[in-house]
C-alpha positions as CSV (number, residue, x, y, z in Angstrom):
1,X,55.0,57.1,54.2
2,X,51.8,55.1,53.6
3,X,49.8,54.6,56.8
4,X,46.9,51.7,56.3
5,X,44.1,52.6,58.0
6,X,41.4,49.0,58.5
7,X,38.9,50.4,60.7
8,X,36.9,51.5,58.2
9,X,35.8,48.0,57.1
10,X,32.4,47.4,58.3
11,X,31.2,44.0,59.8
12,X,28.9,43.7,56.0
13,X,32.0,44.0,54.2
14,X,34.2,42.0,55.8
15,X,32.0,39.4,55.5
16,X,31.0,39.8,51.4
17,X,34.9,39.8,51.1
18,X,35.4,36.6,53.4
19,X,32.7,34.8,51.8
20,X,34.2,35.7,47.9
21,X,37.5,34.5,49.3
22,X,36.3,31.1,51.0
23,X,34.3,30.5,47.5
24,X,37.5,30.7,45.9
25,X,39.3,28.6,48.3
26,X,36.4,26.1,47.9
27,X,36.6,26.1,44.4
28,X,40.3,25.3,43.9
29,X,40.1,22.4,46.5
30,X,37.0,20.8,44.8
31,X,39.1,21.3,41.3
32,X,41.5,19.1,42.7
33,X,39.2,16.7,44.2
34,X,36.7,16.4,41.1
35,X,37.1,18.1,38.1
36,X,34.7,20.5,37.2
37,X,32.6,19.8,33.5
38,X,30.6,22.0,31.3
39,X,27.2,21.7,31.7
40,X,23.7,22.8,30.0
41,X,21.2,24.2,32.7
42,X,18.6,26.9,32.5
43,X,21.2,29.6,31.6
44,X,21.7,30.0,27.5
45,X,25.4,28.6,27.5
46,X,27.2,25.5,29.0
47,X,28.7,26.5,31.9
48,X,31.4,24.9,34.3
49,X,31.3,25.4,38.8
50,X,33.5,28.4,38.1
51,X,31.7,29.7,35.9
52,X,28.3,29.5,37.8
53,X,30.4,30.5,40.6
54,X,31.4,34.2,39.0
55,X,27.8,34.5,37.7
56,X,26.4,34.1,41.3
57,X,28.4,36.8,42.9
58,X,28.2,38.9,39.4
59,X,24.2,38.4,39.9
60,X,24.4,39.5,43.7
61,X,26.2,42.5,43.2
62,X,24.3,43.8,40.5
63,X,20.9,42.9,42.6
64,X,21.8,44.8,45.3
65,X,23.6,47.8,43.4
66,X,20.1,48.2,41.7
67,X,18.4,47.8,44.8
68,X,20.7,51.1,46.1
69,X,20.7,52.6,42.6
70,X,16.5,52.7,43.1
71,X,17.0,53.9,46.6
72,X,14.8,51.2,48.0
73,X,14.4,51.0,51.8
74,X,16.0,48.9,54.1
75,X,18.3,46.3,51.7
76,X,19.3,43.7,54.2
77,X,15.7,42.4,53.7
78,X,17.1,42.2,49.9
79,X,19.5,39.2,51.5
80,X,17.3,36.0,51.4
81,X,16.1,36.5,47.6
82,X,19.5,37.7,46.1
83,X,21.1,34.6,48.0
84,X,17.9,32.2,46.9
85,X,19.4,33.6,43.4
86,X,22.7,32.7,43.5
87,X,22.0,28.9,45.2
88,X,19.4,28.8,42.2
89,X,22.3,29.8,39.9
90,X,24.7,28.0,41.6
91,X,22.8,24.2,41.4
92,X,21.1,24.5,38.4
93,X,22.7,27.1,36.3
């Protein structure tokens, strides 16, 4: 028998998984309210609102797995530029 233990989930994850799952959400209902187009920003390819939307969160997650991987001090002052990235990426991507 399988016993699910959730108390391991720390208030930091619980919220980088609430906030992948709300952009998702967020994304279907704005595909159904206005559909999405490519378009040419500063990245090298046209791109769509999913698309920017996967290379935000791909962009996070690798910033702060490098800022871990260097074993940099105190990464929740990594927060404000990662997420100025991902906006940036996210508007005009």
């Amino acid at each position: 028998m399988v016993q699910w233990n959730f108390f391991f989930w720390t208030a930091p994850t619980a919220a980088a998984i609430g906030g992948i799952i709300s952009l998702v959400i967020l994304n279907t209902v704005l595909g159904f309210v206005r559909r999405s187009h490519a378009t040419k920003g500063f990245l090298p390819m046209a791109t769509t609102r999913g698309d920017r939307i996967f290379l935000s969160m791909v962009s996070l997650i690798l910033i702060f797995l490098f800022w871990v991987g260097a074993n940099l001090p105190y990464p929740p002052l990594l927060f404000i530029p990662a997420m100025i990235i991902a906006v940036l990426i996210l508007k005009r991507g």
